[in-house]
Structure formats: C-alpha cells, structure tokens
C-alpha positions in Angstrom: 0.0 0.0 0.0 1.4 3.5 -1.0 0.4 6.4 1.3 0.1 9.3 -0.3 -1.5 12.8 0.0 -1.3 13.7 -3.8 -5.1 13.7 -4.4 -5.3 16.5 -1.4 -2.6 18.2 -3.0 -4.1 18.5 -6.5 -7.5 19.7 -4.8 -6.3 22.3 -2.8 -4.2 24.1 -5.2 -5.6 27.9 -6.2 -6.8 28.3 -9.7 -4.0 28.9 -11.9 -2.8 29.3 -15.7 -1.7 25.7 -15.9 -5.4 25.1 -14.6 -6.5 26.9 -18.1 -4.2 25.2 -19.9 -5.5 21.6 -19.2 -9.0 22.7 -19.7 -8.4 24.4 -23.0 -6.3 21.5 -24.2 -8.9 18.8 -23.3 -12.3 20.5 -23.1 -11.8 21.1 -27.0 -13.4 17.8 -27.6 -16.5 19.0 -27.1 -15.5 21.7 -29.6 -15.0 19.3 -32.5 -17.9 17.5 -31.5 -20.0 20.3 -31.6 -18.4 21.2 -34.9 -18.8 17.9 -36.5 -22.9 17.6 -35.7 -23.4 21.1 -36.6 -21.7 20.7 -40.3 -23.9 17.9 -40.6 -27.0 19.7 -39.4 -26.6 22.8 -41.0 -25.6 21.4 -44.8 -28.2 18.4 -43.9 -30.4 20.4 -46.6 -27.1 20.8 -49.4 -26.5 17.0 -49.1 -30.3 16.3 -50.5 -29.4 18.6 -53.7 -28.3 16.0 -56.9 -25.3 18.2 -57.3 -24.1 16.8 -54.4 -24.3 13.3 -52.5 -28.3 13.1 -53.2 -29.3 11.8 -49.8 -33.0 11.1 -48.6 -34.1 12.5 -45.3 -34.1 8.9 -44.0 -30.4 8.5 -45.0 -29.1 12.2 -42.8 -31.0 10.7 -40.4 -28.5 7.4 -40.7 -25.7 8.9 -41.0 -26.8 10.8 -37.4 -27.0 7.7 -36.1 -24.2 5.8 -37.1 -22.0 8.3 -35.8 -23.6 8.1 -32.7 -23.2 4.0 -33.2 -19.2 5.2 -33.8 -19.4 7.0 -30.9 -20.6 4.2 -28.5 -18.1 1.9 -29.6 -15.1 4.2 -29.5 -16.6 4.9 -26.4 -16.8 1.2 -24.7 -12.9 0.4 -26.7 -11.4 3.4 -25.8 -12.5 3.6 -22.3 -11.4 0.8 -21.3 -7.9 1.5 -22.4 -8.0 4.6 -20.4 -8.0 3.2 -17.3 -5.9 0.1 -18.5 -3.4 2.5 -20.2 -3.3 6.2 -19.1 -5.4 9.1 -20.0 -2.9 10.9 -21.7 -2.0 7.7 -24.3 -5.6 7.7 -24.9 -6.5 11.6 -25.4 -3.7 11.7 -27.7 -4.7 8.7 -29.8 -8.6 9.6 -29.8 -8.0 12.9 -31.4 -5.9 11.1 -33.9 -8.5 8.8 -35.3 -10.8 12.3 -35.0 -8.6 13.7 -37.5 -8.0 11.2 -39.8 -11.9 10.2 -39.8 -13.0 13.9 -40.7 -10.3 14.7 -43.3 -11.7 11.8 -44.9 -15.1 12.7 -45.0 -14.4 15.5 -47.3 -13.7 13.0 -50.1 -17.0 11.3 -49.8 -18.6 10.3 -53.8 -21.6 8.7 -52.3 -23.7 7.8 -49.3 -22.0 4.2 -48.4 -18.6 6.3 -48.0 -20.2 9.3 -46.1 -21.8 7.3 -43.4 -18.4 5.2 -43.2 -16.6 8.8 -42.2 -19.4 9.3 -40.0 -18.9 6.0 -38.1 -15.1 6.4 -38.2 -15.5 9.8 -36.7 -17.7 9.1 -34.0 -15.5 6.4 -32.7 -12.7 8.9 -31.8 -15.1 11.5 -30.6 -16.7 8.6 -28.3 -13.5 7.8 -27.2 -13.0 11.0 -26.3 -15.5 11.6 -24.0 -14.4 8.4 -21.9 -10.7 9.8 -21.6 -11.2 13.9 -21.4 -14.0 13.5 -18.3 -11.7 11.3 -16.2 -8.2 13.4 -16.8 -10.3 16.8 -16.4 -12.0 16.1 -13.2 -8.7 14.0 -11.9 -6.9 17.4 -12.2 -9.4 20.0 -11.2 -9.9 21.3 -7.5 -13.0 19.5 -5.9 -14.2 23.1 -5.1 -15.1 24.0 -8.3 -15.0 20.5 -10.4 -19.0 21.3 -11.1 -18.9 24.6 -12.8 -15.7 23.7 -14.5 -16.9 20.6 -16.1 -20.4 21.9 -17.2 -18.3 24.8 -19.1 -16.5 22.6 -20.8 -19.3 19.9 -21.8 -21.2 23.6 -22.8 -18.3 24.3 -25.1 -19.6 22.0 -27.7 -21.8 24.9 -28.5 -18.8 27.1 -29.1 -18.1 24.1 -31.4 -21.6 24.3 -33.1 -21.1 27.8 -33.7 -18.1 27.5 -35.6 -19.8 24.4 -37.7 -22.9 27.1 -38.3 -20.6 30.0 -39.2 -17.9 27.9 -41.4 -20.8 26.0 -43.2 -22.4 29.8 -44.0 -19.7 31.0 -45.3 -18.3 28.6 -47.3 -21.8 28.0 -48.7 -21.9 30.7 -50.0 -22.0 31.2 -54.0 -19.3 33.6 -53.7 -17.0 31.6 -52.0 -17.1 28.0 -53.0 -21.1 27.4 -52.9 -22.6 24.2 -52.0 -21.4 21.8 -54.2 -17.5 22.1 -52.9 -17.9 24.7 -49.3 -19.2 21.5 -47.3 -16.0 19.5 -48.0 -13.8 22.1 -47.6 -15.7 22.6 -44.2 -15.0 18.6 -42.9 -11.4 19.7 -44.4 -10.9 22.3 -42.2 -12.3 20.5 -39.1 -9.6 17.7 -39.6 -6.9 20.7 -39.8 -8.3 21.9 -36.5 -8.1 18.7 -35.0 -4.4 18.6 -35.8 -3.4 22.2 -34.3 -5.3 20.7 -30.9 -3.3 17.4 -31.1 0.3 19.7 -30.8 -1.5 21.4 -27.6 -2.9 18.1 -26.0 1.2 16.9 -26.0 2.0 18.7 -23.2 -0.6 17.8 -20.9 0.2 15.5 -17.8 -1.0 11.7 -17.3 -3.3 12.1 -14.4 -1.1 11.8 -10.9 -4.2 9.9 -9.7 -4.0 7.0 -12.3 -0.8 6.8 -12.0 -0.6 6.4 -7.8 -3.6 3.7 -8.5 -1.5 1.9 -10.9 1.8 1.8 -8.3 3.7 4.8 -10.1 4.0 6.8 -7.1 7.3 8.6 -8.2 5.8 9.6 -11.3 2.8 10.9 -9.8 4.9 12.9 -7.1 7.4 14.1 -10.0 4.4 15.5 -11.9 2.9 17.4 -9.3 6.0 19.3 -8.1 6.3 20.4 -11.6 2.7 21.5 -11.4 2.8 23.1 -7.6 6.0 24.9 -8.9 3.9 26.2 -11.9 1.2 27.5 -9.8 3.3 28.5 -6.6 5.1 30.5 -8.6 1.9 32.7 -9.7 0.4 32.5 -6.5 3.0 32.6 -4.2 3.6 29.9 -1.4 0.7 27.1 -1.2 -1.2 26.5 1.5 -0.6 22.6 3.3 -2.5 20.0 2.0 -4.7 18.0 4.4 -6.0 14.8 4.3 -3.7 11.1 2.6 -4.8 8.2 1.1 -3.9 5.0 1.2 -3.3 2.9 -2.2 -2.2 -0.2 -3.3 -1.0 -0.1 -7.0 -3.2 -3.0 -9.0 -4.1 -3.7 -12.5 -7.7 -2.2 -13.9 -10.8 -4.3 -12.8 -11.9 -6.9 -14.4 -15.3 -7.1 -16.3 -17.1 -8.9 -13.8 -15.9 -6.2 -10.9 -16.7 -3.5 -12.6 -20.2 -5.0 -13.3 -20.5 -5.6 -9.2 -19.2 -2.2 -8.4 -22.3 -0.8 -10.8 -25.0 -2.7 -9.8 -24.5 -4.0 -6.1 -22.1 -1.1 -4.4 -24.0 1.4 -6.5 -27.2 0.7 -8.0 -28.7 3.5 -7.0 -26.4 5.7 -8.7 -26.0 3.5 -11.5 -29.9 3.8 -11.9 -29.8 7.6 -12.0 -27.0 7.6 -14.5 -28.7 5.3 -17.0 -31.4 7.6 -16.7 -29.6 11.1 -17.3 -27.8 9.6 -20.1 -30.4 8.1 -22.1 -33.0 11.2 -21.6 -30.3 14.0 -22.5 -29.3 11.7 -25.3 -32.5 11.3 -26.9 -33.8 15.4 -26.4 -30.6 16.0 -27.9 -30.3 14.1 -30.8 -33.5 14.0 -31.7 -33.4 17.6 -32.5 -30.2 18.5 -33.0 -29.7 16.0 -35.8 -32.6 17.0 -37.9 -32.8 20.8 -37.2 -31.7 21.8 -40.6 -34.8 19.4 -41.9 -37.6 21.1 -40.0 -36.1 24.9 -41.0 -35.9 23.7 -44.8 -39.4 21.7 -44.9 -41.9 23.5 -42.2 -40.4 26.9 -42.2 -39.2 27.1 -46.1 -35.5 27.8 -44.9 -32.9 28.0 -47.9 -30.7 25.1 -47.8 -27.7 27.4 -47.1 -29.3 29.7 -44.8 -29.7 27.2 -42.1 -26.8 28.3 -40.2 -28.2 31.6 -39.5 -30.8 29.8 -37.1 -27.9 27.5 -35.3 -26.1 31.2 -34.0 -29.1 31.5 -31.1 -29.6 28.1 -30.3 -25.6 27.9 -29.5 -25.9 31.2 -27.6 -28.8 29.8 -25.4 -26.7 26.3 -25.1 -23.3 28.3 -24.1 -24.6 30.1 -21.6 -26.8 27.6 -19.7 -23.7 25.9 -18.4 -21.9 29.5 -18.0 -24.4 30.8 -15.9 -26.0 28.1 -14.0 -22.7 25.9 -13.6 -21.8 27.7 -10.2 -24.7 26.8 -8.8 -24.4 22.9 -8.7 -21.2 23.7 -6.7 -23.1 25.9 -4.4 -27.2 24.7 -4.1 -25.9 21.4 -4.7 -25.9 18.4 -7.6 -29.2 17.0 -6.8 -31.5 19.9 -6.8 -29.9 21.5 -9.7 -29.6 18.7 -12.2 -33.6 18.1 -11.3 -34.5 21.9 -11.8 -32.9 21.8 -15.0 -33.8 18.5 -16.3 -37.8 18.9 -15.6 -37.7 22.7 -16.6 -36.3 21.9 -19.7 -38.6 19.2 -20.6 -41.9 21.1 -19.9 -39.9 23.6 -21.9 -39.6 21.3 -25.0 -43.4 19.7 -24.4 -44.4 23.8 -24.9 -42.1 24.5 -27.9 -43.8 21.1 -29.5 -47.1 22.5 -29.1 -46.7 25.7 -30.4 -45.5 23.6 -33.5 -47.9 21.6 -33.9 -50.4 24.5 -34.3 -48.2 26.2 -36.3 -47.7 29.1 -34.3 -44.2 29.3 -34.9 -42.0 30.5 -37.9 -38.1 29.8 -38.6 -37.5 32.9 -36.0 -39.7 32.2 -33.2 -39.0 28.4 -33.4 -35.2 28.9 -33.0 -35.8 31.5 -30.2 -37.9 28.7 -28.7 -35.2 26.3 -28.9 -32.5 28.8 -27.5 -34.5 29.4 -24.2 -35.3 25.6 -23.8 -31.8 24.7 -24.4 -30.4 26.9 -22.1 -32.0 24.8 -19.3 -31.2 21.6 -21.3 -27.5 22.0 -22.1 -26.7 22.4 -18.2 -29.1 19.7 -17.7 -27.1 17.1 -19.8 -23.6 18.4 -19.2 -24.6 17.2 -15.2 -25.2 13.8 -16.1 -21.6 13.9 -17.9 -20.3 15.1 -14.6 -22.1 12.6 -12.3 -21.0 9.6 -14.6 -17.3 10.8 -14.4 -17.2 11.5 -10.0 -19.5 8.9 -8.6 -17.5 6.0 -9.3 -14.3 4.4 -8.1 -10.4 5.5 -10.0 -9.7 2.4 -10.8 -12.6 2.5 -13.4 -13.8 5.9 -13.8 -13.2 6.0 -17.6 -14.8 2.9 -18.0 -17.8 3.6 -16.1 -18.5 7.0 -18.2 -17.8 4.7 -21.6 -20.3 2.3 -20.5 -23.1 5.1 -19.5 -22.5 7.0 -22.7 -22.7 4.0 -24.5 -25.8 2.3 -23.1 -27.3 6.1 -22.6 -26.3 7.3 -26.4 -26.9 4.1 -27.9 -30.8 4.0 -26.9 -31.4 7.3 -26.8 -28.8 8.8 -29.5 -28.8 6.1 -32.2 -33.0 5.7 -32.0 -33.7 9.5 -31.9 -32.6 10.8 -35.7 -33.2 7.8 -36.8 -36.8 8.5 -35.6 -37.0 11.8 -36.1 -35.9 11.8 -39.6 -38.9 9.0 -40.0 -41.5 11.7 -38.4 -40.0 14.5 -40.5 -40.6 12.4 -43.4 -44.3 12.3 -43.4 -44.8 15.8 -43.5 -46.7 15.8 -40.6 -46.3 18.6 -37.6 -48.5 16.6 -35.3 -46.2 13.7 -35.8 -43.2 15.7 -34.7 -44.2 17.1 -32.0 -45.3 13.6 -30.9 -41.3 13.0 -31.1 -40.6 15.9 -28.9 -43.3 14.9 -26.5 -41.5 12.0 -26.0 -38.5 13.7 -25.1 -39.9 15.7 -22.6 -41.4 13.0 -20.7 -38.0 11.3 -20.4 -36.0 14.3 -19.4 -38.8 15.0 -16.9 -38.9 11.1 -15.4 -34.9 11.8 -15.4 -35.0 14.8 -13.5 -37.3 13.4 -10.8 -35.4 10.4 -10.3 -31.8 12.4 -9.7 -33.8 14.6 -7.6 -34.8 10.9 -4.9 -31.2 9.7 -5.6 -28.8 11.6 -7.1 -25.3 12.1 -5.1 -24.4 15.3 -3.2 -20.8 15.0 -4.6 -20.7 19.0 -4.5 -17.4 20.1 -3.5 -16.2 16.9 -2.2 -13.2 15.5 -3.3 -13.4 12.3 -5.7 -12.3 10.0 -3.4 -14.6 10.8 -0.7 -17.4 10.5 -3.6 -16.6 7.3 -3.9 -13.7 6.0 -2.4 -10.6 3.9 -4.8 -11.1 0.4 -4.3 -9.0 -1.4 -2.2 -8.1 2.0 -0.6 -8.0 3.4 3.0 -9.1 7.2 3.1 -8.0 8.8 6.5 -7.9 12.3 7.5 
C-alpha cells in the first residue's frame, strides 16, 4: 500500500494558468464535437441537392445515427484502455482517429462512403468523451469540479457555432457554394483537429492513475512540476490536508466492474442510466434534424440554415456558464432536477406551439435557445455525475459504458426516428417526437432529484472511495 497525500494536493491548489491550460487542451473535444454535428445539421439540406451526394431525409437521419453508433463503440474500446493504459496515451490517440476520420469525410462520392466517415469519426469522438472526463475532473480542485466541467461539456456549443458559421460562409455562391464549401468545411475541421493534437502533448497523465497503478514517483514528480507552476503565480501554497492510502493494481476486471455498478452502486448507477439516455435522446433528436424542419416547415434555404444554429448555440453556451456555479453551491441533486424537468416542460411547450403552427423559422429557433439553455446544463450534469460517482480504478470505464448504453438508446434511436417523423410531413407527428422527449427528461430529472449524489465540493475519493483503498484524514 502506498500512502500518499497527492489527491489533497491537487484539490487544494488555487486556480492557476496551468489550470486553463488543461482545460483548454482537453475541453476542445466537445469543440470538434459540436463542430462535427453542426456541419452535418446545417448542410443536412445541401447533401439532399443531386449536385451533391443526393441523400433522402431517412439517410441524414442514418448517418446521425451511425455516428452516434461510432461513438458508443469508440466509447466502450477506448475507455477501457483509459484506465488500462493512461489518460494521456488515450486523449492523444482519440484525437488522432478524430482527425483522420474527418479529413476523410471530405472525399466522400456517395452515401455508403459518407456514413463510413461518420462511423469512423464518432468512434474517436466517443473515445473522447471516456478519456477527457476522467483526466479533467482527476486534475481539477474538488471546489469547483462542477462549474468547470459543465463549461467545458457547454463548449460544444462554441463548437456548433463555428460548424454554423464555417458551413455559412463557405456556402456561399461567392465563395465556393454548396457543391465544394461542405467539404472544404470537414477539411478544415480535420486541420483543426491537428493544431489541438500539438496542444494536448503537453498535458500530464493524471497523478491519480498513476498512484492507483503503483507509479507513485511519477505521480509525485508531476505534481511538483505542477505546484511549482502555480506556486510561482500565486505565491507559497497552503498545506495539504487529508492522505490516502493505495495499493498499486491492474484495472478491474469485467465482472468487478459489473458488481461495483450494480451492487455497491445501483442507485447511482440507476440515475446515471437515466440522465444519459433522456439528455441523449432530447438532444439528438433535435439537433440532428434541425436543418430538416427549418428547410421543410419553415421554407428555410438550404444554405441559410446556419443563421438559425447562432441563437440556439448562444442559449446552449450560456446555460452551463451561468447556471454551472450553482451545482457547486445549491448542490448536484437539486440543480440537475430543476434543469432536467424545466427543460422538458420547456420542449413539451415549444412542440405544441408547433404543432399549431404558431411558430415561424425565427420564433422556433428562439424557442429552442430558451429551452436549451435549461437543457444543455441539464445534460452536461449527467456527464459530470458519470465521471465523479465511481471508483479511480474504473472511472473512464464507467463513463464509456453510461454514454454508451445512454447514447446508444437514446442517440442512435432518436434521428433515426425523427428523420422518419419528418418524413411524413406531418407537424403533429413531430411534436409527438418531442413529447417523447420531454417526458423522459422530466422522469430523469425526478429520479436524480430521490437519488442523485451530493458529490458538490467533495473530493473524488470521498465520492466514492478507490477500491481497495484506506481514506484517513
């Protein structure tokens, strides 16, 4: 057993430079993710013109979903290497595949090849997700963990932004149009991708993996370089307080990873589920198909969509902005219910209103922007209480297997779905769609409300303690 007092030390230090550094590095992903389903939604209308790949509502719905399939899978493969391997190892080879996956998209002659990208692209993006949340909230202060990791889950919005505004301009007849500006786009996403990947090399493995994997020197040499970093900004640091006692092993097997979820923690493991699948399903649902209602309800141009994705970003950025210091301070549980069941009655509201056609192009992406406010705080939580409620040992494998179980029913049914709904030309069968995803977020909401874990400003291992480990203070 090693006893060491690094996790106190990491928690206790004042926020700092190399603090931003590590979150701009990692929270990116959530960038290019937000970049990759906006270019998708916003030139969903281009891709149906002949001049270009000719797909059928049905088929953008596909591709929607098998990048989400991509996702799940690079999310359950890549996870588990996390914790097997390091986060660092992993968050550099992720963003690789990213990369590689999106340049190649901009060659794309036909459907078949498209989705392919789409598939290939989601599995380093899902992989992602299962590396980036266990390294970000292994290296952030416990005292503000919440707001920091709902900023950087919100910052796929600053991601869909720049998908809205490159897709606009390069659509644009006097700049390439949209037979060549929505490869170029892809194109420059890869390049983007790249820039991030010289960044990402100097962030640290996480001290934390590395103590529960018995490299104690490491971990100690790693955060005197980072105490000297912020020391000498801030001056001396205070003491830390509080050690823990570790016992290097190998990751968990499948089978005690399995009894960790669903006999140590059902509970939580019930409220995870639940948070995952509802977000996933509100989300995708409309995100994927939001260029397809603007061009066939509202008689949106094809390559004016983008101009309607600027103020549902704005509402989605600032939810987590604004109401991410408040699940530090009111609390996890009665913050992640306000915003889940606000923003579900929210959506059942918006559906309405469409349904009786009360809304235009305008209105309906105002709408959106106010729901979403609520709803993009709502499901950045449950990507922060898959990533602190369970042990070290298998953090990044417990968030793979939530986002994939949660993403794959509620991610890979929803455009699928929706692009079926859209299809008929019906408003009333949309908003039967959205009804659906009000009720989960709602049932969601209710349940974290009963169960959910007051892991506010608590540090991880008090949350839920390493196994194997002795925490004394």
């Amino acid at each position: 057993m090693t006893r060491t007092d690094i996790p106190a030390r990491l928690d206790r230090l004042p926020w700092s430079r190399w603090h931003w550094r590590v979150v701009v590095a990692l929270g990116v992903a959530w960038v290019l993710d937000g970049l990759e389903v906006t270019l998708v939604g916003s030139i969903g209308g281009v891709l149906e013109r002949p001049d270009t790949l000719g797909l059928s509502g049905a088929q953008i719905g596909w591709t929607g979903s098998l990048y989400i399939g991509g996702a799940v899978i690079g999310a359950l493969v890549f996870g588990r290497l996390a914790d097997r391997l390091g986060r660092k190892k992993l968050f550099l080879i992720t963003l690789a595949v990213y990369a590689a996956a999106t340049l190649a998209t901009a060659f794309s002659p036909n459907f078949v090849f498209f989705a392919l990208c789409r598939f290939a692209t989601g599995l380093g993006i899902g992989g992602e997700y299962a590396a980036i949340n266990s390294a970000i909230d292994e290296l952030i202060p416990a005292r503000v963990r919440g707001r920091v990791n709902l900023a950087i889950n919100g910052s796929f919005w600053i991601g869909a932004a720049l998908g809205a505004g490159l897709s606009l301009w390069l659509l644009d007849p006097q700049v390439l149009g949209p037979v060549w500006g929505w490869r170029a786009a892809f194109g420059l996403g890869a390049l983007l991708a790249v820039a991030i990947l010289l960044v990402r090399r100097d962030v640290p493995e996480s001290p934390r993996w590395l103590i529960a994997h018995g490299r104690a020197e490491e971990a100690e040499r790693i955060v005197q370089r980072i105490e000297a970093q912020v020391s000498a900004q801030h001056g001396p640091l205070a003491p830390a307080v509080g050690h823990l006692s570790l016992g290097g092993r190998a990751s968990p097997a499948w089978r005690e990873v399995a009894q960790v979820l669903l006999r140590r923690y059902p509970r939580r493991s019930a409220v995870a589920l639940a948070l995952m699948i509802s977000q996933a399903f509100f989300y995708n649902a409309i995100f994927f198909t939001y260029a397809l209602v603007l061009t066939r309800f509202h008689g949106v141009p094809a390559e004016r969509v983008a101009l309607y994705i600027f103020p549902f970003a704005l509402g989605n950025v600032l939810g987590p902005l604004l109401l991410g210091p408040l699940f530090d301070r009111v609390g996890r549980r009665r913050m992640i219910a306000l915003t889940y069941v606000l923003s579900g009655v929210g959506l059942a509201l918006t559906g309405w209103a469409f349904m009786q056609g009360w809304l235009d192009a305008r209105s309906q992406a105002l709408c959106w922007s106010a729901v979403f406010f609520l709803a993009s705080a709502a499901a950045s939580s449950a990507y922060l209480t898959v990533s602190e409620v369970f042990p070290l040992e298998m953090r990044a494998v417990a968030i793979s297997i939530f986002y994939a179980v949660g993403t794959g029913a509620g991610g890979f049914v929803a455009p699928v779905l929706f692009g079926a709904l859209i299809d008929t030309g019906s408003r009333g069968a949309v908003a039967v769609g959205y009804a659906i995803g009000a009720a989960l977020v709602i049932f969601a909401g209710l349940l974290a409300l009963r169960y959910a874990v007051d892991a506010e400003r608590k540090p991880l291992e008090e949350v839920a303690p390493p196994l194997g480990s002795d925490l004394t203070r």
